[in-house]
N, C-alpha and C positions, 0 to 999 in steps of 0.2 A: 270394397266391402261386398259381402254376398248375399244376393238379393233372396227373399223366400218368394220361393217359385210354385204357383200352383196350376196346374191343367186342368181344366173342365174336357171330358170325353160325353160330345152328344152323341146320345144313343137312344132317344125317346121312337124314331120314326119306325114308319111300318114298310118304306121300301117297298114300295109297289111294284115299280118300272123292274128290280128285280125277281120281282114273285115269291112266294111263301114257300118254304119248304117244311118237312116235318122238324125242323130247326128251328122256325119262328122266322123272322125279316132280316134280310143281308147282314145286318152285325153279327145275330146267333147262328150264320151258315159255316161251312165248316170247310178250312181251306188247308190245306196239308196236313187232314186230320184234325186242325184244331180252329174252334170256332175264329170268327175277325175281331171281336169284340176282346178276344182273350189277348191276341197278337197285338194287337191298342193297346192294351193297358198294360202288357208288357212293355213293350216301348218306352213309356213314361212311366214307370214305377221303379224299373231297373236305369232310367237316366240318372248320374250323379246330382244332377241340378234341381231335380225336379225332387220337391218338397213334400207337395199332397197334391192328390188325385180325386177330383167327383165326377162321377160318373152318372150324368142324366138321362134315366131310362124312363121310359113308357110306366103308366100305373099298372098296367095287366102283367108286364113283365119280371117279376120282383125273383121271381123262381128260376126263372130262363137265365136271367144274368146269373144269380147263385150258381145256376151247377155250368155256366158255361166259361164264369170265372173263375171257379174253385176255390183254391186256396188264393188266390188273388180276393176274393171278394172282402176277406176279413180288412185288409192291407186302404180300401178304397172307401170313400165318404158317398153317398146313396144319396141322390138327390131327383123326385118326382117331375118330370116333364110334360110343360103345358101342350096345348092342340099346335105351334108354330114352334120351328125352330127358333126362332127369337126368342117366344116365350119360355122354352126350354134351358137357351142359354141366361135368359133372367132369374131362372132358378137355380142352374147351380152359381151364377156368382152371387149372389143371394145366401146357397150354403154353405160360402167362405165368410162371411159378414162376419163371425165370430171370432174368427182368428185372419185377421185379412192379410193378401197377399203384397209383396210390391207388385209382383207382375205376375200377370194370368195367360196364360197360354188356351187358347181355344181350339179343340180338336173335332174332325169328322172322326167318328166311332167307325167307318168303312174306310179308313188310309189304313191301313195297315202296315205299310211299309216305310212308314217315315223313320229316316234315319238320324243315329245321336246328332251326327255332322247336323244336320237340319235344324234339330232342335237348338244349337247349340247356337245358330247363326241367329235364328227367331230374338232366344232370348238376350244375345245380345244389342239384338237391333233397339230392342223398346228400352226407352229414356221415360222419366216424368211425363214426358209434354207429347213424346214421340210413339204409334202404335208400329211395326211391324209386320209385313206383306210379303211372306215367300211368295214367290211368280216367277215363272218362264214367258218367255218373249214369244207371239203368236209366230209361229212360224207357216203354217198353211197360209194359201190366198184365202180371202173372206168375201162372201158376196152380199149383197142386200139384195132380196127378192119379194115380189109382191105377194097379194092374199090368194093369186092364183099360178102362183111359186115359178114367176118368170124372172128371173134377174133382170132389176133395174140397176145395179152399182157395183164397182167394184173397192172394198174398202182398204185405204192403204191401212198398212198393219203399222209402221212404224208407230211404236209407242205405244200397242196392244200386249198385253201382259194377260195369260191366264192366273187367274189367285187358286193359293191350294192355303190346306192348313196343313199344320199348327199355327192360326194368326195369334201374333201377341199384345199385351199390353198394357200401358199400366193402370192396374186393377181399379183404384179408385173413380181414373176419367171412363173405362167403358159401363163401371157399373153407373155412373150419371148419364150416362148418355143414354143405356139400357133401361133406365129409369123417367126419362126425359120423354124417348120415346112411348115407351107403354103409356104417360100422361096424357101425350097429343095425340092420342090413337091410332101412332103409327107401324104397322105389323107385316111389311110388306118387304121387309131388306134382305136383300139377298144372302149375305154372308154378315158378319161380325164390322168387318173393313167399312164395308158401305154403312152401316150406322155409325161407325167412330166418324167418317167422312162427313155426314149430314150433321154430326155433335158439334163439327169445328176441331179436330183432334188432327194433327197432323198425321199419316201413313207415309211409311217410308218403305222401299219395298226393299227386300234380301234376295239371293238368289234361291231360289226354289232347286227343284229335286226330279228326274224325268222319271224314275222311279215310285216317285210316293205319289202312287192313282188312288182313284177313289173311287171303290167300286160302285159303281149304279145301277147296270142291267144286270141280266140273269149269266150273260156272258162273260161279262168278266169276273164274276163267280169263276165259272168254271175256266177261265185262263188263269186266273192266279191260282186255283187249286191246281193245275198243268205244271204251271212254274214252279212250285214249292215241291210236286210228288217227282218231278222228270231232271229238276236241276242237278248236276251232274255232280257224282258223287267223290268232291275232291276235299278229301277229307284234312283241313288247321288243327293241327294238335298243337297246343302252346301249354308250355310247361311255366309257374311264377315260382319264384321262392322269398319265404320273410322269416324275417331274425326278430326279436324282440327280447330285452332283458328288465330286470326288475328287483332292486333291491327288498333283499330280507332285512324286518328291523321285528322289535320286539312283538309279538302277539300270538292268536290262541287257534291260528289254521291259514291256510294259503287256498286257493280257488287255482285249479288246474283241469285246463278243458272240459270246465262247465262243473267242476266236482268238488264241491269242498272237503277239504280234507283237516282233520284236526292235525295241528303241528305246534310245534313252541314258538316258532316266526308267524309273520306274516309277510305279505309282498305288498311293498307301499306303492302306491301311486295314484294316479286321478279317478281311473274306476275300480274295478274289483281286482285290476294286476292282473290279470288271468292272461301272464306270458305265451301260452299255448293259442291261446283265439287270438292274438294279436296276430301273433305271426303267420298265422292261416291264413287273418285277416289282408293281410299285405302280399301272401301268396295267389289269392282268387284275384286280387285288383292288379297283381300285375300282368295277369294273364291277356288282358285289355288295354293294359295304359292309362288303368283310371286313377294312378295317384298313389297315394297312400293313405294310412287309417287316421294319419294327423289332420289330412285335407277333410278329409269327413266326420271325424268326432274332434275336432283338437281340444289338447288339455284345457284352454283358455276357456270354454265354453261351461257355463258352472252346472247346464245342463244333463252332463254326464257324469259329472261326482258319484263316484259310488253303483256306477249302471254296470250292467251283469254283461259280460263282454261276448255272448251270444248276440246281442240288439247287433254288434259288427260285423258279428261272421253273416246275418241274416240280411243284415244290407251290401255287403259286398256278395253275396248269391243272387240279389234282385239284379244290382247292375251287371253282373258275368251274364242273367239269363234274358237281361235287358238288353244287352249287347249280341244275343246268339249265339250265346255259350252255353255248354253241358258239360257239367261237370265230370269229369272221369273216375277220379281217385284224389284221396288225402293223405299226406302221410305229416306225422307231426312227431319229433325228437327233443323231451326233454332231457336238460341237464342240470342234475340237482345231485348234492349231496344227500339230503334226506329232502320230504317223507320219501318211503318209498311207494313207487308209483305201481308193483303189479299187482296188489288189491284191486284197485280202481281202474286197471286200464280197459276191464270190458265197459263199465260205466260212461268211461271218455267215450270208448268208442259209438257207445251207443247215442251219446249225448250227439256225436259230430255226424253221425248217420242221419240224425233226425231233421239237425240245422242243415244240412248242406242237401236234404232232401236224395241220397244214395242210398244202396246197400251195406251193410254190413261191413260185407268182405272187398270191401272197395277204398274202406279206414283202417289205416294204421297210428297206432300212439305207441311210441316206445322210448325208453329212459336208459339212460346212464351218468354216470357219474366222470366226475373232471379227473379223481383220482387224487381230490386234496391240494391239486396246483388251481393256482390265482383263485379270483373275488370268490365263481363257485364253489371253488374246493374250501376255501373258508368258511363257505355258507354263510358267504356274503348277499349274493342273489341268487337268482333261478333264470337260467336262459334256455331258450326252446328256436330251433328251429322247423318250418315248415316249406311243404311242396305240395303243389297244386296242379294237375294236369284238366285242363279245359280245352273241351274238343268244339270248334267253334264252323259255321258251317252248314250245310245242308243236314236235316233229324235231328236241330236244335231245338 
């Protein structure tokens, strides 16, 4: 069964060690062109798993995150961060209480590069009882040295693991423990892992990710803006395609890529039938390997009765853009007997420009007829096919 998944992205701090720039503190700095803070929450907004997103920021910074989110910011739950990262992470699991998670995923607001693979390992590590510890295995010598920084030791590493996040887990035991703490006045844990530790919560670790740093200095600002502006321009073009069909039965209009149209039928099914977004739907997801539109809205789910089948095409653009995907072009082929579709195809078009976040001349919607042969030509249903070109890759 499928867990609801939520991620906390701490983002309250001021980032000293890296320095202020006319950006505001290492999350709002700006790394292939776009802030770290935006590259985070793309990550988990566009993961298929990942459910709801809060984002705990600074009280000064309410403006900063807006315009450095954009249109991300509508999409994310806003939640104010105390003077400690602790206390920070107490507030947003705190602004899940209402709708609570099984498992909560805790993120540095400065990884930026954590990949789905990662996330994916996190969330299946944590059980009930079990938290979750992506880590790499120390591999440098370690030394112990004195107050007058002479090596007294040298520490064997075997069984030294650095911790990264996304750390996970389940949501009820860190928000007790989160709570536990702050009673005994204790404010002093390093990471999430170490308070689940001291709760009594078992930690398990996963394999971590050599890739997903976390920026801290001012320097690794400026390498990871290197990596993203200088990485080499080997351009993934992936082409999806989806089908979807939909029986006509009696009634007083049909919903065709976002457009209602008055007709003598309608098109039955769990949402508003809208054959055209379906199949787009399944065109952008397969561009990634994320599935299909059953995996994510299925009919069983009484949640989606009747939802306007944009809610699909807009969550399969999160994960394409969640993955480092840019979309190229749309192209979507209905096949209908009637209504007829070239009224409304600027409409569509305009409708698919807006969701898929392109130009214009970048969507195509075009119609024909079966010719009177099988279910269509009866004007038994309406079947549409779509193509989806996602260019995935470096100036994602």
């Amino acid at each position: 069964m499928k867990s609801f998944v939520a991620a906390i992205i701490v983002a309250g701090g001021r980032g000293e060690r890296a320095g202020q720039t006319a950006d505001g503190p290492k999350q709002y700095q700006r790394i292939g062109g776009v802030p770290v803070i935006r590259r985070t929450l793309e990550r988990f907004l566009g993961h298929p798993r990942v459910d709801r997103v809060v984002a705990v920021i600074h009280a000064d910074d309410g403006d900063r995150f807006r315009m450095a989110a954009g249109d991300l910011a509508d999409r994310v739950l806003v939640a104010t961060g105390g003077t400690t990262r602790q206390a920070s992470v107490r507030a947003g699991l705190a602004a899940l209480q209402r709708e609570p998670p099984e498992v909560v995923l805790i993120q540095d607001a400065a990884r930026a590069f954590t990949s789905p693979d990662l996330i994916d390992r996190v969330i299946d590590g944590v059980t009930e009882a079990t938290a979750a510890l992506p880590a790499l295995a120390v591999s440098d010598t370690l030394k112990r040295a004195d107050g007058d920084g002479v090596v007294s030791a040298t520490v064997d590493r075997a069984g030294l693991f650095g911790a990264q996040t996304p750390q996970g887990f389940p949501y009820a035991a860190i928000l007790r423990a989160h709570e536990a703490a702050a009673a005994s006045g204790r404010s002093d844990f390093t990471d999430d892992s170490a308070l689940a530790e001291w709760a009594g919560l078992t930690v398990r670790l996963v394999e971590g990710d050599p890739d997903n740093l976390k920026l801290t200095l001012a320097r690794d600002i400026v390498m990871a803006d290197e990596r993203l502006r200088n990485r080499p321009a080997m351009i993934d073009v992936r082409t999806g395609n989806g089908y979807d069909v939909h029986q006509l039965v009696e009634g007083d209009h049909v919903t065709l890529c976002g457009v209602r149209i008055a007709h003598d039928q309608r098109l039955k099914g769990h949402s508003d039938a809208d054959v055209g977004l379906h199949a787009l739907t399944d065109a952008l997801l397969a561009t990634c390997g994320a599935g299909d539109i059953g995996d994510h809205f299925p009919p069983s789910d009484p949640q989606w009765k009747g939802a306007p089948s944009h809610i699909f095409v807009e969550k399969a653009v999160s994960i394409v853009r969640g993955r480092g995907g840019r979309i190229a072009n749309a192209d979507i082929s209905l096949i209908c007997e009637a209504p007829k579709i070239a009224p409304h195809r600027e409409a569509m078009r305009l409708n698919l420009s807006a969701m898929l976040g392109i130009a214009l001349e970048r969507v195509s919607v075009k119609a024909t007829t079966n010719e009177t042969i099988g279910f269509v030509g009866r004007r038994e249903g309406i079947a549409a096919i779509a193509t989806a070109s996602v260019i995935y890759g470096d100036g994602a």
